[in-house]
C-alpha positions as CSV (number, residue, x, y, z in Angstrom):
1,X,123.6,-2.2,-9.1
2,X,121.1,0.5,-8.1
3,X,122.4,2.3,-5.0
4,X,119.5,2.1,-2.0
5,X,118.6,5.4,-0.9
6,X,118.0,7.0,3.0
7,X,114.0,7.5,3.0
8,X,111.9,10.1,5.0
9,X,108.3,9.2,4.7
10,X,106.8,6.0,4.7
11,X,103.6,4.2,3.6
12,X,103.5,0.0,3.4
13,X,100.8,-1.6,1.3
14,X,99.6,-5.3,1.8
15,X,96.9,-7.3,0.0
16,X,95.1,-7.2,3.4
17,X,94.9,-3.7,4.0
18,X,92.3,-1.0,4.8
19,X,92.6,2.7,4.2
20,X,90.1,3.5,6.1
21,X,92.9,2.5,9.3
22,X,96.1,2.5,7.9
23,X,98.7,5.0,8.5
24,X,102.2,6.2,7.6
25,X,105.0,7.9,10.0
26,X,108.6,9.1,9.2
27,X,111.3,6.8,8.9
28,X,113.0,3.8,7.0
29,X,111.0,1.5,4.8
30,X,110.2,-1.1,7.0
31,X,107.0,-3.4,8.0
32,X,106.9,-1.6,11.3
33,X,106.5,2.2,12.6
34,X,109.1,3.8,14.8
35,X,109.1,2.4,18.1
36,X,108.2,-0.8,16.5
37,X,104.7,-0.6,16.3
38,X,103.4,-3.0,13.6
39,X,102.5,-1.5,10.2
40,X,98.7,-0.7,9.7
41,X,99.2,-1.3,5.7
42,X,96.6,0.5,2.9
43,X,94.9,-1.4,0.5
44,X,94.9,0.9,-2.8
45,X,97.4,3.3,-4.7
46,X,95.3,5.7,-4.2
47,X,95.3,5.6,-0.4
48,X,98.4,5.0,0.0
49,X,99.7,8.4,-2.2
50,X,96.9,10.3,-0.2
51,X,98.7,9.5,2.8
52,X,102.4,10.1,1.4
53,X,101.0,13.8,0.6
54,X,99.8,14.4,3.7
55,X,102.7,13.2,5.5
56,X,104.8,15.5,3.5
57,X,102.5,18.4,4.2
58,X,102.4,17.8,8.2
59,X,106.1,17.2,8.7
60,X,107.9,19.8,6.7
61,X,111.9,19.7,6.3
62,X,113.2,21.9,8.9
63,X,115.0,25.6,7.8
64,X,118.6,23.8,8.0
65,X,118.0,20.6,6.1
66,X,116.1,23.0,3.4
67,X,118.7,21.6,0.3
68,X,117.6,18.1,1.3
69,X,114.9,16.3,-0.7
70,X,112.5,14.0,1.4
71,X,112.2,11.0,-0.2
72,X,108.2,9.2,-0.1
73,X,108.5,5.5,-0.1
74,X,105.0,3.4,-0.6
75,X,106.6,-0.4,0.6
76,X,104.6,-3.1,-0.9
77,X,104.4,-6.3,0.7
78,X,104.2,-9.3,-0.9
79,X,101.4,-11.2,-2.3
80,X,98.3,-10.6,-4.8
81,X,97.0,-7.1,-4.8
82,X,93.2,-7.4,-5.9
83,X,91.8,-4.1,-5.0
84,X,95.0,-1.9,-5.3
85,X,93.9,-0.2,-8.5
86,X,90.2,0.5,-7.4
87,X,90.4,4.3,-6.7
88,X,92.1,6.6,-9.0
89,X,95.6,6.8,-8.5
90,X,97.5,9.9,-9.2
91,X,101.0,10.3,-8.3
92,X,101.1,14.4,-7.3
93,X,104.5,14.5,-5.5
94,X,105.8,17.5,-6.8
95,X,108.6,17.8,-4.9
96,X,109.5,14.9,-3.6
97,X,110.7,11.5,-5.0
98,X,108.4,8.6,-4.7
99,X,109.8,5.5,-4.1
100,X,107.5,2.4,-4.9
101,X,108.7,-0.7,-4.3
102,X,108.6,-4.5,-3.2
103,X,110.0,-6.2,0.0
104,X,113.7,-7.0,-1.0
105,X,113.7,-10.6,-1.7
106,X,109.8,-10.4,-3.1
107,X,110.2,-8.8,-6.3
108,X,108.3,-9.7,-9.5
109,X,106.1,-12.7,-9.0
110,X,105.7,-12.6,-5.4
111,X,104.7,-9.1,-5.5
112,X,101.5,-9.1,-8.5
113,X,98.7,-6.1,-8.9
114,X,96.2,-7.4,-11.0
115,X,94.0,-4.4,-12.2
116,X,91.0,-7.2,-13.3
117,X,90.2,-4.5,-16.4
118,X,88.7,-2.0,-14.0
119,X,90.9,1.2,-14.7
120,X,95.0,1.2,-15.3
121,X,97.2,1.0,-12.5
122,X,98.9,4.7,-11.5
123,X,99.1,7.8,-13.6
124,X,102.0,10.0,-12.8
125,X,101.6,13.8,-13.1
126,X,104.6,16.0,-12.7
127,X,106.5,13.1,-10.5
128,X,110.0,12.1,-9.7
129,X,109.3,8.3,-8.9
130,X,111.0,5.0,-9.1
131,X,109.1,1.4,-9.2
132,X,111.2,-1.5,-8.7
133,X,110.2,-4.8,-8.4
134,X,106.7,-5.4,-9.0
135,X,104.5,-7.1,-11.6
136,X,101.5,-5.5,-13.0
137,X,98.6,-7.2,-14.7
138,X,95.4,-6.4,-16.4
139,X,94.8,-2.7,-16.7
140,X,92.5,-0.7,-18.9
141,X,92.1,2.6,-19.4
142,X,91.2,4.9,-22.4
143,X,95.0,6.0,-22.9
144,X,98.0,3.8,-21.1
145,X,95.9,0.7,-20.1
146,X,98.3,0.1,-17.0
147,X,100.5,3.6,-16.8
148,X,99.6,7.3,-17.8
149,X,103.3,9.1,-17.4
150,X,102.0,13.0,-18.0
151,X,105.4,14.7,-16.6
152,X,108.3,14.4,-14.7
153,X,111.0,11.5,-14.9
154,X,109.7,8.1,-14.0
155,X,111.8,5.2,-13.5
156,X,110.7,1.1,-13.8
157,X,113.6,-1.2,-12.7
158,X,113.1,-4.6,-12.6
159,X,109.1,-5.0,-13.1
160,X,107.2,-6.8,-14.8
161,X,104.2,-5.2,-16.7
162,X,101.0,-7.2,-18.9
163,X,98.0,-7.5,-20.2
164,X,97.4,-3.8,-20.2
165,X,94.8,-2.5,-22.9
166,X,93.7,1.2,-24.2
167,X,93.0,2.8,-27.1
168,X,95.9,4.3,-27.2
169,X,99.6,3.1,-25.6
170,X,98.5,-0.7,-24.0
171,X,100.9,-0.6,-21.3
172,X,102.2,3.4,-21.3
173,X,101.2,6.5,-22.1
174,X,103.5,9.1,-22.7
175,X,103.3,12.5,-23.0
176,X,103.6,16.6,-21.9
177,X,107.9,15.9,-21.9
178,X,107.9,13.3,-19.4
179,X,110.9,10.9,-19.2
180,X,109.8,7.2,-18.7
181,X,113.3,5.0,-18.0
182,X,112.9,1.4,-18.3
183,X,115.5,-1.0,-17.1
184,X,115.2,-4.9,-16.7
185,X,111.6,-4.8,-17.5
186,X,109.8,-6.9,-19.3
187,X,106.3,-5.4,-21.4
188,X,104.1,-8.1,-22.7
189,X,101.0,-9.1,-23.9
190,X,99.2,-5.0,-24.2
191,X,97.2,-4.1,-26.8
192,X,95.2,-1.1,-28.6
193,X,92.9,-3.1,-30.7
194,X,91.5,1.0,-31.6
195,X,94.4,2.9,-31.7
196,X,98.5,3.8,-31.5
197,X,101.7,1.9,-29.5
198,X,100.3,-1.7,-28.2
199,X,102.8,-1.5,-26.1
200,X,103.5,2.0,-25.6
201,X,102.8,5.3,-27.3
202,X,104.8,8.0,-26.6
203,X,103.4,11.7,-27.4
204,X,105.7,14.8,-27.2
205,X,107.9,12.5,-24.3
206,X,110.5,10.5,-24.1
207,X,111.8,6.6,-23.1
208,X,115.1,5.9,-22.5
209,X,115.9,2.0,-22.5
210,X,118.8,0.4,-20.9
211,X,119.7,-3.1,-20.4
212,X,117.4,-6.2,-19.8
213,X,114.7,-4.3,-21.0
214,X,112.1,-6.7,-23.6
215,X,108.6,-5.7,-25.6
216,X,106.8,-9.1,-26.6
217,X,103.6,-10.1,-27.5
218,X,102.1,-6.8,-28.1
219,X,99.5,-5.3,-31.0
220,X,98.4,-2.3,-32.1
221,X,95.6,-1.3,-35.1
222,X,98.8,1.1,-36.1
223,X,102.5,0.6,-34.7
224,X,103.1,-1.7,-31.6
């Protein structure tokens, strides 16, 4: 099993939220802020990285902790995400790792972002990040209908991903030496009815595929 890991900063998502009043703070990755204060929870990826950033920016590691790496956790709580992919979302933790992840005990099904066709989900740019635990549905985008992986090492453990659609790499796009590392993840259903890699297309990066990981479903007008 994956070890869990001691986080610094702190975002939570809900299918209810609203950026324009949501917050993050320091500390563990829990539905409430330090103090207990209850979790005032952003609505889109793109929010919720925005806020990660800033955090980062306005609490700097002190002089003596200087080795350490903070670690950016967006929590997801569980439900439907409609609206979560409305913005663009770019991942643009540079130095930090980005944790994004379900509630423990809500992974997969109970935890869905459906994209409705309206733009793919994240794209990750020069990232360290893992994603565990969610499904993602229904993305569309010129290149990686549900993921654009553009650098850095990117992680998926235990998610679900479908129904993406580009012209090039359905699900993923990969590219500029990025490392995507899939591990009991399923990718169905994603096409590029124009293009390369139904389910994935990988350009100048790499995948590394471990166990539990499955490709179905998926179609390409060249490869799959």
């Amino acid at each position: 099993e994956e070890e869990w890991v001691t986080y610094s900063f702190v975002v939570v998502m809900s299918p209810h939220g609203n950026d324009e009043r949501a917050s993050g703070w320091p500390g563990r990755p829990t539905p409430t802020a330090a103090g207990g204060a209850v979790a005032k929870p952003f609505a889109t990826f793109a929010g919720a990285f925005k806020a990660l950033e800033q955090l980062v920016a306005d609490n700097p590691v002190p002089w003596w902790l200087a080795i350490a790496k903070p670690v950016s956790t967006v929590l997801m709580l569980p439900g439907q995400y409609d609206h979560a992919c409305d913005r663009a979302a770019d991942a643009v933790f540079n130095e930090s790792l980005t944790l994004l992840t379900s509630l423990p005990g809500f992974e997969r099904a109970r935890t869905r972002v459906d994209c409705h066709g309206r733009g793919r989900a994240i794209a990750f740019h020069n990232d360290d990040t893992d994603v565990r635990g969610i499904t993602f549905v229904g993305g569309r985008d010129r290149r990686g209908g549900l993921f654009e992986v553009l650098g850095g090492h990117v992680r998926f453990f235990g998610c679900e991903v479908e129904g993406g659609e580009a012209a090039n790499g359905g699900c993923f796009y990969v590219a500029n030496d990025a490392l995507l590392r899939l591990r009991r993840t399923r990718i169905r259903g994603c096409r590029a009815p124009g293009g390369n890699g139904g389910g994935m297309l990988v350009s100048q990066g790499q995948v590394i595929v471990k166990d539990g990981v499955s490709i179905s479903n998926c179609s390409a007008a060249v490869g799959s």
